[in-house]
TIBASE-204439 format. One record per residue: residue number from 0; x, y, z negated of N, C-alpha, C in turn. Coordinates in nm, 3 decimals. Example, Ala and Ser with C-alpha at 12.3 -4.5 7.8 and 13.67 -1.06 7.14 Angstrom:
residues 2
seq  n.east  n.north  n.up  ca.east  ca.north  ca.up  c.east  c.north  c.up
0  1.319  -0.569  -0.780  1.230  -0.450  -0.780  1.320  -0.330  -0.780
1  1.285  -0.225  -0.708  1.367  -0.106  -0.714  1.290  0.003  -0.787
***
This chain:
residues 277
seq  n.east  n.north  n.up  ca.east  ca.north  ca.up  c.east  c.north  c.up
0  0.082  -0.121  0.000  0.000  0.000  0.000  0.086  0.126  0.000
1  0.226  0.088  -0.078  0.274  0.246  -0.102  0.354  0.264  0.074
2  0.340  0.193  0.198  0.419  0.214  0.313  0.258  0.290  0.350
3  0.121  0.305  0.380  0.066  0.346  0.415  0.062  0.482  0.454
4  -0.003  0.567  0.532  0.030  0.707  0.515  -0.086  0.761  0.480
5  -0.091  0.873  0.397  -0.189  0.884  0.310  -0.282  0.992  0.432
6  -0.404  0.938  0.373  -0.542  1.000  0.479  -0.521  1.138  0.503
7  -0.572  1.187  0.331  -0.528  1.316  0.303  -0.445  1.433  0.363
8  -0.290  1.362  0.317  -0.164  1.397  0.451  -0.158  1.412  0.580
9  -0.237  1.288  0.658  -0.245  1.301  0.802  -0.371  1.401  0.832
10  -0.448  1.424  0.765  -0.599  1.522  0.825  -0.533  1.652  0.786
11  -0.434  1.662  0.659  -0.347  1.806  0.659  -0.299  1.838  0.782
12  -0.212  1.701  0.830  -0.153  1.765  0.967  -0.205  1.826  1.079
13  -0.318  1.695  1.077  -0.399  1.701  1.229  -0.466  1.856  1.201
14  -0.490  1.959  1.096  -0.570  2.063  1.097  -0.464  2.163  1.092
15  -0.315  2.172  1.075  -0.217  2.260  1.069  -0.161  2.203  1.234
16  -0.204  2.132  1.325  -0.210  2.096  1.453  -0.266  2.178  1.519
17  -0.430  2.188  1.477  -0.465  2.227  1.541  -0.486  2.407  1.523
18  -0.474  2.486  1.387  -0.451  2.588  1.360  -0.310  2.669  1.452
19  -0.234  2.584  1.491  -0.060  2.594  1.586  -0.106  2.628  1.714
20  -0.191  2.503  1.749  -0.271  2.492  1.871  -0.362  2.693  1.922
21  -0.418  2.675  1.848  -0.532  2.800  1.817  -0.412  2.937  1.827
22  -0.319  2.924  1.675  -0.237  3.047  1.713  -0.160  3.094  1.786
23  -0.125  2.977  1.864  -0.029  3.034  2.001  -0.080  3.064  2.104
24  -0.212  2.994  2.112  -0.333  3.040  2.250  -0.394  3.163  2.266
25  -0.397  3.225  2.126  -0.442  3.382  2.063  -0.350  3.457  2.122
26  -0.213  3.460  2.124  -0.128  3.522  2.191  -0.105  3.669  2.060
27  -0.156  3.636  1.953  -0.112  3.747  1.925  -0.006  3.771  1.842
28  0.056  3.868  1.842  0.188  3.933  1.783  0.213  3.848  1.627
29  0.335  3.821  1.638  0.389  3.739  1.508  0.335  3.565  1.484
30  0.205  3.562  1.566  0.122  3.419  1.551  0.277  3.331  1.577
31  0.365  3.354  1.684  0.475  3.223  1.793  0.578  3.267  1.612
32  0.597  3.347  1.538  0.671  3.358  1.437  0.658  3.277  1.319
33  0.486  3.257  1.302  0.433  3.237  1.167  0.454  3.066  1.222
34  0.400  3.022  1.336  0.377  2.831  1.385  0.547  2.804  1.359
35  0.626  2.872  1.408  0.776  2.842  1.389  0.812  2.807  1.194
36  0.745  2.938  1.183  0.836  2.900  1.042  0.719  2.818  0.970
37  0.575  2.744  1.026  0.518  2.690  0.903  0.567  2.551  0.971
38  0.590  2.471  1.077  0.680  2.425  1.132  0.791  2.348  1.101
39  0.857  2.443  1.045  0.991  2.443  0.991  0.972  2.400  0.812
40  0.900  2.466  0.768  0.815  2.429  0.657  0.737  2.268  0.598
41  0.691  2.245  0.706  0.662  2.126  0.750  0.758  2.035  0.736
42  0.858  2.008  0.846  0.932  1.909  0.860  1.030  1.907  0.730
43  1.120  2.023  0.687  1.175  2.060  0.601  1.154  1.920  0.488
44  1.011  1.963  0.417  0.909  1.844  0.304  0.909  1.764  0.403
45  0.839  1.714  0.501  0.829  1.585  0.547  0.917  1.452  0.543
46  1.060  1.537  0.623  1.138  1.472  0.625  1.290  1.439  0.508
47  1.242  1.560  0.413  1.316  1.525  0.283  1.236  1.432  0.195
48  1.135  1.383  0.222  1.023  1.322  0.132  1.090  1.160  0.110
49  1.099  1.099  0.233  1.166  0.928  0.239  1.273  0.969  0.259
50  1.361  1.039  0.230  1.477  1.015  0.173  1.494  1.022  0.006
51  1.410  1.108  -0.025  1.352  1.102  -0.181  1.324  0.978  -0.231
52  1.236  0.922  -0.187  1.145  0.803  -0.227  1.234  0.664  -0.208
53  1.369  0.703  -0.137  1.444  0.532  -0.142  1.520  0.544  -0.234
54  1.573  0.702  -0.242  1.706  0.725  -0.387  1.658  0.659  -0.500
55  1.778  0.591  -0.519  1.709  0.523  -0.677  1.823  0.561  -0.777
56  1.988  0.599  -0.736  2.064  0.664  -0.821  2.081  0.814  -0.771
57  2.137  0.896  -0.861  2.166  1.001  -0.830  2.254  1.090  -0.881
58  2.331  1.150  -0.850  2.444  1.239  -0.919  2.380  1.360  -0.982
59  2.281  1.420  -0.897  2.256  1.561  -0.899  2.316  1.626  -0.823
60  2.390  1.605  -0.783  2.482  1.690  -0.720  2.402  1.766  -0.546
61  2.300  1.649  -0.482  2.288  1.667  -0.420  2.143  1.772  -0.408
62  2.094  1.776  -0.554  1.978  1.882  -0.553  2.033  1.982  -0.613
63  2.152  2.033  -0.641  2.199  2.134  -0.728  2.217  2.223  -0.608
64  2.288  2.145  -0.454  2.311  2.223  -0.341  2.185  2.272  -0.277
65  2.099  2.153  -0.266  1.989  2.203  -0.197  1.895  2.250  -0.246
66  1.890  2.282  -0.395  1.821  2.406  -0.490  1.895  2.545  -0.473
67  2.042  2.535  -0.474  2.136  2.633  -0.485  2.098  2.725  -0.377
68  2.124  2.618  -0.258  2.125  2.732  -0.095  1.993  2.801  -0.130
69  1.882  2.716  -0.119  1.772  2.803  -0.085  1.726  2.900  -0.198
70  1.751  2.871  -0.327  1.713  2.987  -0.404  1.802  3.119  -0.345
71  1.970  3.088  -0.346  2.005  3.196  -0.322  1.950  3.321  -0.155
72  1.909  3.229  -0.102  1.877  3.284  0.076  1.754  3.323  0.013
73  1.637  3.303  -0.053  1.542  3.339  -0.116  1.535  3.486  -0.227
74  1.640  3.476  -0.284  1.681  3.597  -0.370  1.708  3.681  -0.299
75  1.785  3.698  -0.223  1.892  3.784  -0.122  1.762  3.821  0.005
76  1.672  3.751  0.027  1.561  3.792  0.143  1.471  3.881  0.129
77  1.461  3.838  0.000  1.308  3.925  -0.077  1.375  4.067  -0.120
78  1.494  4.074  -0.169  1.548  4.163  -0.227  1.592  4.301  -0.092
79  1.620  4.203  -0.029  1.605  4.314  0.150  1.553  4.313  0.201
80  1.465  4.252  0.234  1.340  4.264  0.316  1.219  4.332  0.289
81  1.188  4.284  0.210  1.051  4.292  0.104  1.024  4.405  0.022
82  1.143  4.406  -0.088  1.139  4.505  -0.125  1.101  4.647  -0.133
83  1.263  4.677  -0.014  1.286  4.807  0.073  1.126  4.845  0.109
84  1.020  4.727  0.172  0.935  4.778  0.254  0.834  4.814  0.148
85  0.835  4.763  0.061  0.705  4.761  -0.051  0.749  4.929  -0.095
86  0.873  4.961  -0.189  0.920  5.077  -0.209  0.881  5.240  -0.098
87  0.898  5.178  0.052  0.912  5.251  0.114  0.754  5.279  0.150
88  0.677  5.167  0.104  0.509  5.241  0.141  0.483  5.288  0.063
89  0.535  5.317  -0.062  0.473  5.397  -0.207  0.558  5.331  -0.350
90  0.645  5.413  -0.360  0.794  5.427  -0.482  0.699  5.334  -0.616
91  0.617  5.399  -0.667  0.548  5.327  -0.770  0.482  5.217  -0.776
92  0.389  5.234  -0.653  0.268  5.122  -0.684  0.366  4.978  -0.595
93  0.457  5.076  -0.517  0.578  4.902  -0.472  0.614  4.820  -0.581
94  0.653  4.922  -0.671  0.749  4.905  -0.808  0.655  4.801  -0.879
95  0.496  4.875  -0.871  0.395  4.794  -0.967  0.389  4.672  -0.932
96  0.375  4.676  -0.807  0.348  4.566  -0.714  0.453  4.433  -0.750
97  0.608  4.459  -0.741  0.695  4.383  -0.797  0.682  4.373  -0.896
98  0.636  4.428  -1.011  0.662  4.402  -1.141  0.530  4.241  -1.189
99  0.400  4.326  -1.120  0.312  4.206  -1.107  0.320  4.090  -1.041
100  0.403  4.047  -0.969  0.391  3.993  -0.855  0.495  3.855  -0.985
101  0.611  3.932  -0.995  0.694  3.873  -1.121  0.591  3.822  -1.247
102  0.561  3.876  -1.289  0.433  3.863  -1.385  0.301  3.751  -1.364
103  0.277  3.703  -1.222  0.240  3.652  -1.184  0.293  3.504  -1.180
104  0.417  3.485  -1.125  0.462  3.424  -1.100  0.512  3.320  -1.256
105  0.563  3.397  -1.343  0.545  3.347  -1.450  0.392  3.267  -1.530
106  0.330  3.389  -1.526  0.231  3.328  -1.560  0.125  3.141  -1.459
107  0.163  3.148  -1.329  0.177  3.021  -1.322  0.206  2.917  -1.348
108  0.299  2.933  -1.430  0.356  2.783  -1.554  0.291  2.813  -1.661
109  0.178  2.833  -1.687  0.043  2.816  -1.775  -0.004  2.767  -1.681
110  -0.111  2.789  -1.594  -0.162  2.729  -1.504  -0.118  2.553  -1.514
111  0.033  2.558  -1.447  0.088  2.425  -1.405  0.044  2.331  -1.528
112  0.075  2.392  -1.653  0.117  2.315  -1.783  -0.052  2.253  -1.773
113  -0.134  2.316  -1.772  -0.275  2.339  -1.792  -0.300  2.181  -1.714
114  -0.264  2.181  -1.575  -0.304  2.074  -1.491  -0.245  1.916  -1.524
115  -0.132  1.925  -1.634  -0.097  1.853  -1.711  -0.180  1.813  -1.768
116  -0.278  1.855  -1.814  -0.385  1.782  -1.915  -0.485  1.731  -1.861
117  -0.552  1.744  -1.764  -0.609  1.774  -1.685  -0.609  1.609  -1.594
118  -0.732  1.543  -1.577  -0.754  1.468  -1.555  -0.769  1.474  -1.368
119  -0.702  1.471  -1.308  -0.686  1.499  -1.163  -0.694  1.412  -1.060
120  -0.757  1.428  -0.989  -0.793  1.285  -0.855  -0.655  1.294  -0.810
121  -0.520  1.337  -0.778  -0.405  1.339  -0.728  -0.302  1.371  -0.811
122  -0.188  1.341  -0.807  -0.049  1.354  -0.860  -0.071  1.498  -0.906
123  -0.009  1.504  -1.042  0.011  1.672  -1.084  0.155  1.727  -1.061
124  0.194  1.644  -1.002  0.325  1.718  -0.916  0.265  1.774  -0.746
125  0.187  1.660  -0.707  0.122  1.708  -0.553  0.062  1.875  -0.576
126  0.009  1.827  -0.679  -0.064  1.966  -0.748  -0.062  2.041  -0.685
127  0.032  2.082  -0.805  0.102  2.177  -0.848  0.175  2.286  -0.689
128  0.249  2.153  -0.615  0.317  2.161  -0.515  0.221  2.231  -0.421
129  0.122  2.176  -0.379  0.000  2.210  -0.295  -0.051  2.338  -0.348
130  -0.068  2.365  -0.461  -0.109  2.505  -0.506  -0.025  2.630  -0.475
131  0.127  2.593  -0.488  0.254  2.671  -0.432  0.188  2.670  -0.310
132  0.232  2.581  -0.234  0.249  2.627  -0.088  0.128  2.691  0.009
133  0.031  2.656  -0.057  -0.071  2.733  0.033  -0.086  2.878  -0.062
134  -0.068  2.947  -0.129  -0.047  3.078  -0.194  0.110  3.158  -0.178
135  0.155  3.051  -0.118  0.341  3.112  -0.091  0.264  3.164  0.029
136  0.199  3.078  0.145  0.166  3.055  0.298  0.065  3.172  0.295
137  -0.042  3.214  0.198  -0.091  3.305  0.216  -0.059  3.471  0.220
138  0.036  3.478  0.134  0.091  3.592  0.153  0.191  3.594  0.247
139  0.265  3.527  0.277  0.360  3.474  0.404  0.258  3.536  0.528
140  0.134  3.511  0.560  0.019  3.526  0.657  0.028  3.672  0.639
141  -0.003  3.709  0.503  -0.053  3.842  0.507  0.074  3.951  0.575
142  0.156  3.916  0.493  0.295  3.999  0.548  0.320  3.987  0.682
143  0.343  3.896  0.752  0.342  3.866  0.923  0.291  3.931  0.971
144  0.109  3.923  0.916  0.046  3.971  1.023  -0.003  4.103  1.003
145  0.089  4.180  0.924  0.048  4.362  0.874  0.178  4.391  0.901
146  0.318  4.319  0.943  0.482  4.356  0.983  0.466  4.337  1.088
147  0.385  4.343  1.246  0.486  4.312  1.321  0.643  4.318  1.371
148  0.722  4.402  1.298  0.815  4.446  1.311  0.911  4.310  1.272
149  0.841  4.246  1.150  0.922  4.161  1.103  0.990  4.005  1.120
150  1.120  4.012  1.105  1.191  3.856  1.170  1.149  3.748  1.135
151  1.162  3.676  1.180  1.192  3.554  1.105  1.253  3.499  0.999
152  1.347  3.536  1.041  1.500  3.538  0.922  1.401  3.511  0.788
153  1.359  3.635  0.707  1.281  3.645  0.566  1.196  3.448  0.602
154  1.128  3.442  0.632  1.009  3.339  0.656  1.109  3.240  0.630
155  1.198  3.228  0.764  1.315  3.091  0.719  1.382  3.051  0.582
156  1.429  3.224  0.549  1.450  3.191  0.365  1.371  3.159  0.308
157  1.236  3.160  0.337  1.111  3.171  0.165  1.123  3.012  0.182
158  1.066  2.984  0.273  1.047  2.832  0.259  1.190  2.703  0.288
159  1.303  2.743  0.272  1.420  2.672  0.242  1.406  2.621  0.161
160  1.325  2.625  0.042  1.311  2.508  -0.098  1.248  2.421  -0.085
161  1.141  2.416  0.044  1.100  2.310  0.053  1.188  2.164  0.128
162  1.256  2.173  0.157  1.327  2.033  0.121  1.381  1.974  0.011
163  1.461  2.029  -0.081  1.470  1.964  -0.191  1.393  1.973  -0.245
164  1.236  2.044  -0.258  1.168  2.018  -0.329  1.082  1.889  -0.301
165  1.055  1.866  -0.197  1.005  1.714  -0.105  1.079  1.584  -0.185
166  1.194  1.618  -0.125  1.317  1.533  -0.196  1.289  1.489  -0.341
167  1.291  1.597  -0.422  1.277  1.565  -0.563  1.128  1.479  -0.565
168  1.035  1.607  -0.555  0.892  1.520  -0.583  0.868  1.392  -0.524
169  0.927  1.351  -0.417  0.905  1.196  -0.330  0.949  1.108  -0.482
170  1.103  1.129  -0.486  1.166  1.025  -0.621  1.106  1.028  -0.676
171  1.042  1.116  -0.772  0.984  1.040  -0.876  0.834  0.996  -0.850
172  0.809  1.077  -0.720  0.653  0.959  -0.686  0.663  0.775  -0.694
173  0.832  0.780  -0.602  0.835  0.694  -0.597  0.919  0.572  -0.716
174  0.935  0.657  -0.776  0.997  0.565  -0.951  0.863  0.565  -1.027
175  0.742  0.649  -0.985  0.612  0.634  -1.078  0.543  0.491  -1.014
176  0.592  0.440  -0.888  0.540  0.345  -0.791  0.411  0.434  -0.655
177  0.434  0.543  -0.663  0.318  0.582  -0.607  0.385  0.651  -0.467
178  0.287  0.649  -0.336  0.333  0.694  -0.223  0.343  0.838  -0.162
179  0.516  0.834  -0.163  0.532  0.969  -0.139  0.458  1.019  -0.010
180  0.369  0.950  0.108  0.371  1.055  0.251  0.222  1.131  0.164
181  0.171  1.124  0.057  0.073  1.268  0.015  0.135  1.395  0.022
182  0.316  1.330  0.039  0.315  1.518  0.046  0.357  1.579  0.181
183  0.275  1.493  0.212  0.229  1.563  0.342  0.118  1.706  0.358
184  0.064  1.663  0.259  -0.088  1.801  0.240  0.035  1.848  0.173
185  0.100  1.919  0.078  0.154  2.069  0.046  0.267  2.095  0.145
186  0.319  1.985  0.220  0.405  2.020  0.328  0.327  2.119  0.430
187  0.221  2.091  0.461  0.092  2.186  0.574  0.048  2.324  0.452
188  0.071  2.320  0.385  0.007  2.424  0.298  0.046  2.573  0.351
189  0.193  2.569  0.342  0.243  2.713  0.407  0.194  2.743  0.561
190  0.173  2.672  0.678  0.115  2.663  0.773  -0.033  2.701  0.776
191  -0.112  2.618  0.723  -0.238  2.638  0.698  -0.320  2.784  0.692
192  -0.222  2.745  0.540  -0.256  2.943  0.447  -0.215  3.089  0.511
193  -0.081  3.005  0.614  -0.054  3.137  0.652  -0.097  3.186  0.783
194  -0.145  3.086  0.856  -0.212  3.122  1.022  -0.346  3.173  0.969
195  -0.413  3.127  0.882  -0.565  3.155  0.838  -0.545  3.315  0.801
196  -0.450  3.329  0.707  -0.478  3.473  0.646  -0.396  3.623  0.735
197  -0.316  3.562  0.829  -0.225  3.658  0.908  -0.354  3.705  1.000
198  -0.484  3.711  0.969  -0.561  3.745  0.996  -0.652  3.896  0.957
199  -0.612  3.871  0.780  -0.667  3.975  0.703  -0.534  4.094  0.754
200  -0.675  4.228  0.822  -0.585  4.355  0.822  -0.598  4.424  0.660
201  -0.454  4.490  0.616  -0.468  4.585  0.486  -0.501  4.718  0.563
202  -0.525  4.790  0.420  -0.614  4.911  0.494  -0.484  5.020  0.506
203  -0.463  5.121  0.565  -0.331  5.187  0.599  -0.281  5.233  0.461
204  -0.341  5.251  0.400  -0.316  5.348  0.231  -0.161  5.334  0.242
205  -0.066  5.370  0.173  0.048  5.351  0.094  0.043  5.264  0.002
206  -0.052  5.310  -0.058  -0.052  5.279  -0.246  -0.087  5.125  -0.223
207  -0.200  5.057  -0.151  -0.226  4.931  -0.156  -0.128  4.883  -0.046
208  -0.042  4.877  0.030  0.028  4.810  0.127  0.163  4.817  0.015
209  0.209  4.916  -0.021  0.329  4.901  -0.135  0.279  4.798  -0.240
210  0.147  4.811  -0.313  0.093  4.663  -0.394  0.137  4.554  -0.355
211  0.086  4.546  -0.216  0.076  4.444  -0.175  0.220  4.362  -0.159
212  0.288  4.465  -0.076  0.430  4.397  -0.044  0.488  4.380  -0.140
213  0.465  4.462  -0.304  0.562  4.453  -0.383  0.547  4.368  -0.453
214  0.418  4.315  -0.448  0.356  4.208  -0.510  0.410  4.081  -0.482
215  0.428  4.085  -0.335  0.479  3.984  -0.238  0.646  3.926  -0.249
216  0.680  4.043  -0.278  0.831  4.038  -0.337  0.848  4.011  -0.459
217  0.761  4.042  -0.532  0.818  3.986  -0.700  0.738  3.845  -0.703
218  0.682  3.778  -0.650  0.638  3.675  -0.656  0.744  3.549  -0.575
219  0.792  3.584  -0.496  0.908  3.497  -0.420  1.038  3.506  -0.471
220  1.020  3.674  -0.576  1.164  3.640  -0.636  1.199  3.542  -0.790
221  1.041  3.535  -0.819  1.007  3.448  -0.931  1.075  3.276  -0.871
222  0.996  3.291  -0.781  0.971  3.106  -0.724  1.147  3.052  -0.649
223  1.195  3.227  -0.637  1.342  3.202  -0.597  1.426  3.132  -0.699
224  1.411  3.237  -0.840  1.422  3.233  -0.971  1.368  3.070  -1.056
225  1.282  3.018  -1.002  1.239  2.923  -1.056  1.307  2.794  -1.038
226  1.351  2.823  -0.897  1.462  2.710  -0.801  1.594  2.711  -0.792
227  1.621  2.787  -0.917  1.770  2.813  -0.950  1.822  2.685  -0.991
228  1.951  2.609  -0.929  1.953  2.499  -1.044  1.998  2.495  -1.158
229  1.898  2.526  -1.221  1.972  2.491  -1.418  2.056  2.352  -1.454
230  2.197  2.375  -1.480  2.170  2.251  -1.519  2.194  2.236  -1.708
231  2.112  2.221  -1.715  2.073  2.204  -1.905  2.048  2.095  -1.935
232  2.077  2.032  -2.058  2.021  1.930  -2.146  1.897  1.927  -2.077
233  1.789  1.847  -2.039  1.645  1.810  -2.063  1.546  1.890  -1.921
234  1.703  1.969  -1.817  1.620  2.004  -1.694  1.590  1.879  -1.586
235  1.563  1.944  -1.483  1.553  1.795  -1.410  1.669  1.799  -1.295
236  1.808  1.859  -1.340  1.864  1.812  -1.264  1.964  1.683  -1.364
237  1.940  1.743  -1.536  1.972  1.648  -1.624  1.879  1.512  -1.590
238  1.779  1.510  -1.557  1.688  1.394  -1.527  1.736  1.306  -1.439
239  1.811  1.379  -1.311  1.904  1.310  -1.207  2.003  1.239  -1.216
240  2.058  1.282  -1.330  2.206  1.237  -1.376  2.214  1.064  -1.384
241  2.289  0.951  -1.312  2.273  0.839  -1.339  2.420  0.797  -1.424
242  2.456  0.939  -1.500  2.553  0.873  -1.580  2.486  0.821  -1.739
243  2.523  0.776  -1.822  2.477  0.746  -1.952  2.606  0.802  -2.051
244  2.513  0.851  -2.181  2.588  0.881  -2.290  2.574  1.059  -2.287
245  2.714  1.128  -2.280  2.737  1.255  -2.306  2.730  1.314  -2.151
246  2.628  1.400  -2.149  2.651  1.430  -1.996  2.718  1.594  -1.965
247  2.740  1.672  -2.089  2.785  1.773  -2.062  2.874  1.824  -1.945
248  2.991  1.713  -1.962  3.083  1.745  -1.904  3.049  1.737  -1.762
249  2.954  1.662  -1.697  2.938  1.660  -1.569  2.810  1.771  -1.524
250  2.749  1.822  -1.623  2.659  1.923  -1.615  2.775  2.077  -1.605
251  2.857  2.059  -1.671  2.953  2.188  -1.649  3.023  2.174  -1.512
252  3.038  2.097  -1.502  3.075  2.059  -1.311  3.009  2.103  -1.229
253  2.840  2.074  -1.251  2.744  2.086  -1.154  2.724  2.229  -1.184
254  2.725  2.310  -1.315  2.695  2.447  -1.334  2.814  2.531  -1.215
255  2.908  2.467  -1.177  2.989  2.557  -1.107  2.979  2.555  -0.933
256  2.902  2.415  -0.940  2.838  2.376  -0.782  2.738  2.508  -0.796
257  2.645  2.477  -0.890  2.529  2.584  -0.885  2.576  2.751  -0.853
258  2.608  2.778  -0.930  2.712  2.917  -0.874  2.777  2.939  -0.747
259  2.850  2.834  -0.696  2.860  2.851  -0.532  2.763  2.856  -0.493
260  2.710  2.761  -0.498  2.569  2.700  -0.370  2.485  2.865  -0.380
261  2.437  2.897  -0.516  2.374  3.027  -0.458  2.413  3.130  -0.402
262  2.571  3.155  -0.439  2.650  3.253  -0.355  2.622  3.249  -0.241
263  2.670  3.109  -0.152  2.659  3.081  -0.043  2.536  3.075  0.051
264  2.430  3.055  -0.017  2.288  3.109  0.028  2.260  3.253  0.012
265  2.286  3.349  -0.052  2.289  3.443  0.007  2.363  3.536  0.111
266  2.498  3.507  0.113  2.589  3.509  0.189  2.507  3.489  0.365
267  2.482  3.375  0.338  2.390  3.280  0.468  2.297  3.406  0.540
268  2.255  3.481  0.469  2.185  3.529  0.482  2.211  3.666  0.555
269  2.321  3.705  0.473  2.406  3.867  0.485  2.438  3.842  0.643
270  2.511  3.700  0.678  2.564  3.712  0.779  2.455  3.646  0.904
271  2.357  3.656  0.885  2.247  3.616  0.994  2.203  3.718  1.014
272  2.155  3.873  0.883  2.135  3.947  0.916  2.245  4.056  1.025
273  2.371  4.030  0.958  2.458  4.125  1.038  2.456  4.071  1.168
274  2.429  3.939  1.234  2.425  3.930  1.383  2.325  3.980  1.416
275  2.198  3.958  1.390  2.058  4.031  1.430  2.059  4.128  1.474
276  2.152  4.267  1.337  2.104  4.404  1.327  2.230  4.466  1.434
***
């Protein structure tokens, strides 16, 4: 049963198929931007998922990098991209906008903890995951489709966590015995959410387009922030560890992987922008 592919997963696809289908036929501005990067989004989880689900040892080492890159390309995106633009439609209510958006983002691990208790027809990791990505994907929509101005580049960073996050959540689906292709539905989530809502126009104001964006920015710099790899006693990259006994010493190892790896994701970034601009 657990080789099956889950219903769920495949009717995610077949409807982020046909939403691809729809937005590229529309022809309109940013739609060939948003199918690329939900796309990319897509395969990203898809195909980190069974490689997740066969690992049965693990160093850590290999989610410390692929937490590392993408938080850091995530930090470094929002912080130039996003920002600047939220600030530049209105100094305060941008400011507000980030401050809530942060505020927000925190306050989602109430939420998460909440679904912990919570008697659920699906995995509370699928959840959880599925709740991210179609609310990452919605504002992802909204921003696209009120920027035409705007690259790709930003889009490619936000959703870089979704492979090691696939990765991770597959393993332990699959050490719980249960089948990782469900995450197939939060793999379509950013796709979904974001062709549907790159629909909604904001109204010209300052004050609500700076909300909005700044909102947009402190919320990705949270989820950037969230995908930092810690490595601590009792995180889950300590969970990875297949050494036994004292693990410090190899957690102070990985703390110095972690410090590159995010350097180097933002870096990634500096220098994609300097070819662009």
């Amino acid at each position: 049963m657990r080789d099956r592919i889950s219903t769920v997963g495949l009717l995610a696809t077949l409807v982020l198929v046909g939403l691809s289908v729809l937005a590229v036929a529309t022809g309109i501005e940013n739609h060939g931007k948003l199918v690329g990067i939900s796309w990319v989004a897509f395969l990203a989880m898809a195909l980190a998922a069974p490689l997740g689900a066969r690992t049965r040892a693990e160093s850590g080492g290999a989610l410390v990098w692929g937490y590392g890159l993408a938080a850091g390309a995530m930090v470094t995106s929002a912080a130039v991209f996003l920002v600047p633009q939220a600030i530049g439609q209105h100094p305060q209510w941008g400011g507000f906008g980030v401050a809530f958006g942060l505020l927000a983002g925190f306050a989602s691990h109430t939420v998460g903890h909440r679904l912990a208790h919570m008697d659920l027809p699906i995995d509370r990791t699928v959840a959880e995951l599925t709740a991210h990505a179609f609310s990452a994907g919605a504002i992802i929509g909204i921003i696209y489709g009120n920027m035409p101005e705007l690259g790709a580049l930003l889009g490619l960073a936000i959703v870089s966590h979704k492979g090691p996050a696939g990765y991770a959540a597959a393993r332990r689906l699959a050490n719980a015995g249960r089948n990782a292709s469900i995450l197939l539905l939060p793999a379509t989530g950013v796709g979904i959410a974001g062709i549907a809502t790159s629909m909604i126009a904001l109204p010209a104001s300052g004050p609500v387009r700076g909300l909005v964006f700044g909102f947009a920015a402190g919320v990705f710099l949270h989820v950037a922030m969230d995908f930092l790899p810690w490595c601590e006693i009792g995180s889950e990259i300590h969970s990875m560890l297949s050494v036994s006994g004292d693990a410090h010493a190899v957690l102070d190892r990985l703390r110095v992987h972690a410090v590159v790896s995010t350097s180097i994701g933002g870096l990634v970034v500096l220098a994609a922008w300097l070819v662009i601009a």
